[in-house]
C-alpha positions as CSV (number, residue, x, y, z in Angstrom):
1,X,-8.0,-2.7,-13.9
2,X,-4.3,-4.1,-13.6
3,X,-4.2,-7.6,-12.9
4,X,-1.1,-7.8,-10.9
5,X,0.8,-11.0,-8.8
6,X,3.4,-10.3,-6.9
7,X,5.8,-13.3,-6.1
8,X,7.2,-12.3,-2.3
9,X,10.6,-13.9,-2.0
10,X,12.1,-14.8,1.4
11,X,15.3,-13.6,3.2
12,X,17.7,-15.7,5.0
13,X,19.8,-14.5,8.0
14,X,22.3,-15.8,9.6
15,X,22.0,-17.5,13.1
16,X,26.0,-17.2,13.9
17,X,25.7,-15.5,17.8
18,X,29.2,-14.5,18.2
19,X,29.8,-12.9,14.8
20,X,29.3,-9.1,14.2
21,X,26.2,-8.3,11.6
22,X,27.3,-6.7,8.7
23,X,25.7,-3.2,8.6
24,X,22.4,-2.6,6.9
25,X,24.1,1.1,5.5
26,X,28.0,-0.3,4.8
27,X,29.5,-0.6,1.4
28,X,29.2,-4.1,1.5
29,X,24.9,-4.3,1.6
30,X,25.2,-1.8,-1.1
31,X,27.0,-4.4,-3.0
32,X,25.0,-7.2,-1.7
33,X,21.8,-4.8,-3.0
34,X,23.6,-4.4,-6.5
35,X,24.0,-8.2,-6.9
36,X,20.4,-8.6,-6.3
37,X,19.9,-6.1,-8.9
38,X,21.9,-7.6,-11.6
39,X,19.9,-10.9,-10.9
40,X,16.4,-8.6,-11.4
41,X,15.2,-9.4,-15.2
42,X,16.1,-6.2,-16.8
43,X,15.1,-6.2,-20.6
44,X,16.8,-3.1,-22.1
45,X,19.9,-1.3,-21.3
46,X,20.5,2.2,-22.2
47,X,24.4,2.8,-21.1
48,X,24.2,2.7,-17.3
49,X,20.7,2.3,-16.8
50,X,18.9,-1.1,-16.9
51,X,15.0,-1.1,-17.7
52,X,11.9,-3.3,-17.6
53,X,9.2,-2.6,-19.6
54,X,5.5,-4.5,-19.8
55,X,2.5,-3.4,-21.4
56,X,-0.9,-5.1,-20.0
57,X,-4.3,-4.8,-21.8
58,X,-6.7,-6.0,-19.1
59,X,-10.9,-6.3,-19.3
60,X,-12.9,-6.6,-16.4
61,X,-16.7,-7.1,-15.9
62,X,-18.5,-5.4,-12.2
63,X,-21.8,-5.4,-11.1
64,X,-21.8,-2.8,-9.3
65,X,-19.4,0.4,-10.6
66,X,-21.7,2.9,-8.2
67,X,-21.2,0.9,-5.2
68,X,-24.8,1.0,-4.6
69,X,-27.5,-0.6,-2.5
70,X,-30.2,0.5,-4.9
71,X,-29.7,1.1,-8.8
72,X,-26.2,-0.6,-9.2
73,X,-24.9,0.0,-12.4
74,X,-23.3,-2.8,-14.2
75,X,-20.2,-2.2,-16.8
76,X,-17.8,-3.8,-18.7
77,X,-13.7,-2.1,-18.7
78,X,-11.0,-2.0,-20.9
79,X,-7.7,-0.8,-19.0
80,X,-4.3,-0.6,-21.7
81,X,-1.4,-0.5,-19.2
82,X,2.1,0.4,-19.2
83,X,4.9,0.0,-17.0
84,X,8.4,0.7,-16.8
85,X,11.1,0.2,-14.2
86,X,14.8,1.7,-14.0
87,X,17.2,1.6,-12.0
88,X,20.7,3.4,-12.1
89,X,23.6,2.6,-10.4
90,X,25.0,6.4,-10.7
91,X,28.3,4.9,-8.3
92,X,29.0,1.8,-6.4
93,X,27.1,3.2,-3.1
94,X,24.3,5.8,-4.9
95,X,21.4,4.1,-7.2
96,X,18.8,6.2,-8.6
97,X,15.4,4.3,-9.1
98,X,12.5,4.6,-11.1
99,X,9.3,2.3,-11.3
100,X,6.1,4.0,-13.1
101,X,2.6,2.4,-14.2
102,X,0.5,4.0,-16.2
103,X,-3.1,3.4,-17.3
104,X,-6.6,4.2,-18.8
105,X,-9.9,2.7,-17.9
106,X,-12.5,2.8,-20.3
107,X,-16.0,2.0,-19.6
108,X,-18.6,0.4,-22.3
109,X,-21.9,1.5,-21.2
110,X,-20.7,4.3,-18.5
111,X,-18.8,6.5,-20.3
112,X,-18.9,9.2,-18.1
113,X,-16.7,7.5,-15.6
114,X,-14.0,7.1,-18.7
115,X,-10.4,8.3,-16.8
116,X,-10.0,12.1,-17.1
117,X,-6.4,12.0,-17.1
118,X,-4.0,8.9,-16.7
119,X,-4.0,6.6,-14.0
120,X,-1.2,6.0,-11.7
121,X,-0.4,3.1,-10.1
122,X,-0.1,2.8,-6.2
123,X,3.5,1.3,-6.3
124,X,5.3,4.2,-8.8
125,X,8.2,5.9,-7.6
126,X,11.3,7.5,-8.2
127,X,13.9,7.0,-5.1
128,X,17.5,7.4,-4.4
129,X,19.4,5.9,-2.0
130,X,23.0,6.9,-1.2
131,X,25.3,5.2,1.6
132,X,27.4,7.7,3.6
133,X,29.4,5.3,6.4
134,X,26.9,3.6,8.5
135,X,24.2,5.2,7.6
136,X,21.5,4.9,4.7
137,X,19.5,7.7,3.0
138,X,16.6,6.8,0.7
139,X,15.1,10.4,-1.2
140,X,11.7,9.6,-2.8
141,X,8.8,10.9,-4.2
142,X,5.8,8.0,-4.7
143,X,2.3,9.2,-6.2
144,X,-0.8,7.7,-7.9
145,X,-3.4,8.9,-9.3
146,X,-6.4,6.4,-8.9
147,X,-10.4,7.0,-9.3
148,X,-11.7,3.7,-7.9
149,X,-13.5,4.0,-4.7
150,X,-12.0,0.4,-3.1
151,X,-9.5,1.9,-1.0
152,X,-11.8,4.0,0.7
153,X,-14.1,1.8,3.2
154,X,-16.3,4.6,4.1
155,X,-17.6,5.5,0.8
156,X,-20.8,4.4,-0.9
157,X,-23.1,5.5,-4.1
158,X,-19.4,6.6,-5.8
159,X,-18.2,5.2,-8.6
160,X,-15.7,8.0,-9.9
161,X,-13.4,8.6,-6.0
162,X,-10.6,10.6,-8.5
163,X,-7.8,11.7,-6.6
164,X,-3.9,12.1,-7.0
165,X,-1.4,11.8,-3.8
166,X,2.1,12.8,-3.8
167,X,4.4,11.9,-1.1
168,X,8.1,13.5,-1.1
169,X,10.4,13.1,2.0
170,X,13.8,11.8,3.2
171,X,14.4,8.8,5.3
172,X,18.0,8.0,6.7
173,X,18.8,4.5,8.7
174,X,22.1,4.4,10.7
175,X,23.3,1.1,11.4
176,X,25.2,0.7,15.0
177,X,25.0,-3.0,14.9
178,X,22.8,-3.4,18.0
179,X,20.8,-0.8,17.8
180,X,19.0,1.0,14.3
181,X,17.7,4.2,14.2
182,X,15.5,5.9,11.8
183,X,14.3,9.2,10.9
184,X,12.0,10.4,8.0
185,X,10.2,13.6,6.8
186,X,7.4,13.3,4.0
187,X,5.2,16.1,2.9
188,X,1.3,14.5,1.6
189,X,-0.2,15.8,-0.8
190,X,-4.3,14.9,-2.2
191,X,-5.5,16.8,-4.4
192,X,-9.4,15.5,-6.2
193,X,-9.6,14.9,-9.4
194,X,-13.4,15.2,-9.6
195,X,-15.2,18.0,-8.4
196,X,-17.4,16.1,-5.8
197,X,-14.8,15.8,-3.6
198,X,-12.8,18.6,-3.9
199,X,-13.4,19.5,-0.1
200,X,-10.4,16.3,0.8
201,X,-7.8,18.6,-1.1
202,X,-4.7,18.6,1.6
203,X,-1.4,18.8,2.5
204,X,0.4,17.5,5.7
205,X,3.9,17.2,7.2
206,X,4.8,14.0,8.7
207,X,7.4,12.9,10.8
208,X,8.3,9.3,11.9
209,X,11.2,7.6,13.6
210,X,12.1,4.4,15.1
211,X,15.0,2.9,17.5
212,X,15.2,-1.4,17.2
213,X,17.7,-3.1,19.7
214,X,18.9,-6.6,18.1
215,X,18.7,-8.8,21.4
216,X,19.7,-11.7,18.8
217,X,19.8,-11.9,14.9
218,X,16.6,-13.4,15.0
219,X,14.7,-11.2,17.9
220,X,14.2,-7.2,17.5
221,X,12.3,-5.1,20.1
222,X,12.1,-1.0,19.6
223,X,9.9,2.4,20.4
224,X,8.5,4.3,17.6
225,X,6.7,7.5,17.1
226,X,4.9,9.7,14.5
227,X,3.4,13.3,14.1
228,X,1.3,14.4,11.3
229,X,-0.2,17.8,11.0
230,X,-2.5,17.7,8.5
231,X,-4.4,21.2,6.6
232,X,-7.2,20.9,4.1
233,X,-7.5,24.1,1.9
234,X,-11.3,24.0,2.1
235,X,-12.8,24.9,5.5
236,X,-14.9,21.4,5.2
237,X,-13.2,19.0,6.9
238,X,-11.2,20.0,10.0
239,X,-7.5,20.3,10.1
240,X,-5.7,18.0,12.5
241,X,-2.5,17.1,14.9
242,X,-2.1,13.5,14.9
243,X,0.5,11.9,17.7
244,X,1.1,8.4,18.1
245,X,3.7,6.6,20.4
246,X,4.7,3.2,21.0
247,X,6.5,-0.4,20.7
248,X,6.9,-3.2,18.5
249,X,8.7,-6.3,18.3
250,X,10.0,-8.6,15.6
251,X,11.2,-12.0,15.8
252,X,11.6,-15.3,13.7
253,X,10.0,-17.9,15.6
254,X,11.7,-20.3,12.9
255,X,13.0,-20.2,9.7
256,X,10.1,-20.4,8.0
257,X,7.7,-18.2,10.6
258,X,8.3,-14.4,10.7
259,X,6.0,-12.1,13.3
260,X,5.8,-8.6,13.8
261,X,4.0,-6.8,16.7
262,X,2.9,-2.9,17.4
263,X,1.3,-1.0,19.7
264,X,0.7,2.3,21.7
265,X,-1.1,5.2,21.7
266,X,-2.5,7.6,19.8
267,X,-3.8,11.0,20.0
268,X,-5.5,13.7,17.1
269,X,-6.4,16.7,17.6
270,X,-9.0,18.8,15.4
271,X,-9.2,22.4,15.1
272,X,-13.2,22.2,14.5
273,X,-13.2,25.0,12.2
274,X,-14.9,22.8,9.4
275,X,-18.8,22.6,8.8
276,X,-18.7,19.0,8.9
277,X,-20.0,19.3,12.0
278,X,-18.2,16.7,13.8
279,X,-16.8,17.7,17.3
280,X,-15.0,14.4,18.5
281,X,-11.3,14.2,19.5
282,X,-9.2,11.0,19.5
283,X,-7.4,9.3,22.1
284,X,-7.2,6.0,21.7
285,X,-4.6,2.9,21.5
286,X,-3.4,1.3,18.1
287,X,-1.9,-2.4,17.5
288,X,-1.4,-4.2,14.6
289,X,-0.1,-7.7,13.6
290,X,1.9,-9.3,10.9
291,X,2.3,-13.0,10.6
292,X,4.1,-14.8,7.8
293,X,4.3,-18.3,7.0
294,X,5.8,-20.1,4.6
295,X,4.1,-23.5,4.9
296,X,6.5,-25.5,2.4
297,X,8.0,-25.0,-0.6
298,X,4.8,-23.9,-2.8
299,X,2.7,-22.9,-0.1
300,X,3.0,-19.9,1.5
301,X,0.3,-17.2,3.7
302,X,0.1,-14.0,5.8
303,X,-2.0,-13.0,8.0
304,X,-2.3,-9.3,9.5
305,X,-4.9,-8.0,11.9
306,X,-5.3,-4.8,14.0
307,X,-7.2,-1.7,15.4
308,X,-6.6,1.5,14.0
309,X,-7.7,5.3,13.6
310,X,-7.6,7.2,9.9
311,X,-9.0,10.3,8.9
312,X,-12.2,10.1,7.6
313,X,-14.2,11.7,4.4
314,X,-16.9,12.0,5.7
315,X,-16.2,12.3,9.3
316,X,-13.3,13.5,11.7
317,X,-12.0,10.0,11.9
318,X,-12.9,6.4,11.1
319,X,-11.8,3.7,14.0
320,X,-11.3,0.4,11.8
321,X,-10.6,-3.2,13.0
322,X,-9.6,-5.3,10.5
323,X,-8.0,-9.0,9.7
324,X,-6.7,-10.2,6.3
325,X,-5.3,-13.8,5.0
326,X,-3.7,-14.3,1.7
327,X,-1.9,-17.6,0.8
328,X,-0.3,-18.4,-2.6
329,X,-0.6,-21.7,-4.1
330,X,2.8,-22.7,-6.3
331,X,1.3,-25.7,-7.3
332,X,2.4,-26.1,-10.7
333,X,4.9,-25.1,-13.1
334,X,4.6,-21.7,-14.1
335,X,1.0,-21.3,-12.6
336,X,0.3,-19.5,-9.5
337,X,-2.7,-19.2,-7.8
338,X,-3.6,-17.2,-4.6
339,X,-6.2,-16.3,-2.4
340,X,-7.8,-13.0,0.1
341,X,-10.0,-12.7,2.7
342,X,-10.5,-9.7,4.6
343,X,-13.1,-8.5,7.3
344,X,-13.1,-5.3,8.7
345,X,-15.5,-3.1,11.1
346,X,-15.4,0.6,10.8
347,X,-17.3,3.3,13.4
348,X,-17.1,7.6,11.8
349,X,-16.6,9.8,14.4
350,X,-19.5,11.8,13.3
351,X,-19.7,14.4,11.0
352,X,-22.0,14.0,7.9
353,X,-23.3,10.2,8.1
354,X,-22.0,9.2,11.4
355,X,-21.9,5.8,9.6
356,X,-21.1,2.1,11.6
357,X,-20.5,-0.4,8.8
358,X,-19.4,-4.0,8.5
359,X,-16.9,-5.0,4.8
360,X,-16.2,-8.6,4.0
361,X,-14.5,-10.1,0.8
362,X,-12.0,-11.7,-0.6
363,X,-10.7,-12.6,-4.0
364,X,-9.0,-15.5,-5.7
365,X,-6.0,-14.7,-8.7
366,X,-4.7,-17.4,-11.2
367,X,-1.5,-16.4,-13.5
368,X,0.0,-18.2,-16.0
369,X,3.1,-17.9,-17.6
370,X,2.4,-18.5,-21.2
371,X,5.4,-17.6,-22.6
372,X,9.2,-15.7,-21.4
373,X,7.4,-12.7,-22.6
374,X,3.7,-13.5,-22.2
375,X,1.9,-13.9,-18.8
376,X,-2.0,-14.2,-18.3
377,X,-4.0,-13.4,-15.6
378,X,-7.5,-14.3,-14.0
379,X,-8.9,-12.8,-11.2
380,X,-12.6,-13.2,-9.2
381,X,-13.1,-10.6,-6.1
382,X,-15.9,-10.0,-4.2
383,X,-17.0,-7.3,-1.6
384,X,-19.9,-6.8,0.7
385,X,-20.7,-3.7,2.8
386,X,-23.2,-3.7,5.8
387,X,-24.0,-0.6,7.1
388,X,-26.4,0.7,10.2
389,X,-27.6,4.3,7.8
390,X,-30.0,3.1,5.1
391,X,-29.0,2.6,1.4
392,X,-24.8,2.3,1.9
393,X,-25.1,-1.4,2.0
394,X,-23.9,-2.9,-1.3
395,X,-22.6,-6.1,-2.9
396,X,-20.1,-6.3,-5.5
397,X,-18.5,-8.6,-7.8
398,X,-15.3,-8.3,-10.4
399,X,-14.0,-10.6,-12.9
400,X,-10.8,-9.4,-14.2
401,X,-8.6,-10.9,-16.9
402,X,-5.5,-9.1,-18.7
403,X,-2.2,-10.6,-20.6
404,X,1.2,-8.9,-20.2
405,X,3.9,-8.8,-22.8
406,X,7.4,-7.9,-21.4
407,X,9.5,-6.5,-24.0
């Protein structure tokens, strides 16, 4: 698996009270956003277009590949990686992006859960964004294509959760200085890439939008709402109207301590023409939090908590509660260490298991930059799963080390 570090960088913004905020959509971010990209570490130009390419070989060691109480299988993984970002400043106010990961995962004593295809990774994309006045318009279509169960709390005994998502849409912000709006379409697409679980294939149509009134540069308060309608093209699972409504607020308490709150209410509706046999309907509240904190010059953390409904694969629905901490550690020259803990507590709806479970883990990353070109990585994650049905409870530990050569 891909060893990756990302190094989060911090925005200033100005205090001035009496002076008008330059628009978020004006010519003038676009070339604020165009200086920033000329400062980005390109290392190959073909005319116009600036690339960065990387090539990661990575090994990893688990315990458990199955996730699995009883009979974990233990494996050794080889995982060649390639990635390439481009970007394309097509005119001063339109730039065409491009960022793309690609993989293989190779098992030693498993080979049956060798990748089938290539694997995608989570963060590849290709967007446009074009400025028309005050207002901004990203185009995008992000996908991966991913066959480890991790992201998926509610699953157990799986070691191969192959699956390829697609999301297309159009998001525009317009800028009135006070006040922001934005509006977005996407269409979701899953298709399985293993039979098993062919009955998650889906599309849906979802539709978000926000409205944020500045009450000062550093303090933001707004509404926001979202409709998904979701259709699975096996009668399995049933097909659902999800609603949610609500608030947030954002505010810099100082310049180094940035908050986020959300909350409201949400409400999904299924059409219970499925034979998972689950009958339950949500209504239920959501809130989430995002703290960030940058301690002092090396040392920086987040911390993010909330409750939350998500469509289950096993069930109608899965109400999690969750909390998560990561700091990173800048300690010394080109070394950078950080750390993860989450918990989280999950109830299904129903449906096949009806499962309540308990996860816990965290992980702790160590990269080195060897070399302009060369960068090692070390990585040491661990994840335990309690559940209340018999034989989903599971432990597992990963040791992960890759080197990355940017060209």
């Amino acid at each position: 698996m891909l060893l990756s570090i990302s190094l989060l960088g911090e925005m200033s913004i100005a205090h001035a009270q009496d002076a008008v905020r330059p628009s978020l959509a004006s010519e003038a971010a676009s070339e604020a956003r165009q200086q920033d990209v000329n400062r980005i570490p390109y290392n190959l130009m073909l005319g116009p277009v600036r690339f960065r390419v990387s090539a990661t070989v990575g090994v990893e060691y688990n315990d458990n590949v199955n996730y699995a109480d009883v009979g974990a299988q233990t494996d050794w993984i080889f995982t060649p990686n390639v990635n390439v970002d481009a970007i394309w400043p097509i005119t001063q106010l339109n730039t065409l992006r491009l960022d793309l990961g690609l993989a293989y995962a190779l098992y030693v004593d498993h080979s049956n859960y060798d990748t089938r295809g290539i694997l995608i990774a989570p963060n590849s994309q290709v967007a446009f964004d074009i400025f028309v006045g005050d207002v901004r318009i990203n185009i995008h279509d992000r996908m991966l294509a991913q066959q480890d169960p991790i992201a998926e709390p509610a699953l157990s005994n799986v070691a191969n959760y192959g699956r390829f998502e697609n999301t297309a849409g159009i998001s525009a912000l317009w800028d009135l200085n006070k006040i922001l709006v934005t509006l977005g379409y996407d269409h979701y697409t899953f298709v399985a890439t293993t039979s098993t679980f062919d009955y998650l294939n889906r599309n849906a149509d979802e539709l978000s939008g926000t409205a944020a009134y500045l009450i000062t540069p550093t303090i933001k308060v707004g509404v926001e709402a979202n409709g998904v309608f979701n259709y699975y093209s096996q009668h399995v699972l049933n097909d659902s109207t999800d609603f949610s409504v609500g608030g947030f607020a954002e505010t810099e308490i100082t310049n180094n301590i940035k908050i986020r709150v959300a909350g409201g209410y949400q409400q999904i509706s299924f059409d219970h023409n499925g034979s998972v046999g689950d009958v339950n309907d949500l209504s239920d509240y959501y809130v989430n939090l995002l703290l960030t904190h940058r301690i002092n010059a090396v040392i920086s953390q987040s911390v993010s908590a909330g409750h939350e409904n998500q469509l289950g694969v096993n069930s109608n629905y899965i109400t999690l509660n969750y909390v998560r901490h990561t700091v990173t550690w800048n300690l010394i020259r080109n070394t950078l260490l950080s750390t993860e803990f989450f918990f989280e507590d999950a109830d299904e709806s129903g449906g096949f298991i009806g499962e309540h479970f308990q996860r816990l883990g965290g992980a702790a990353t160590l990269g080195y930059q060897l070399t302009p070109h060369v960068t090692l990585g070390l990585r040491y994650q661990h994840t335990t799963k309690d559940s209340d049905v018999a034989l989903r409870d599971y432990n597992q530990n990963r040791v992960l080390f890759d080197g990355t050569y940017s060209f």
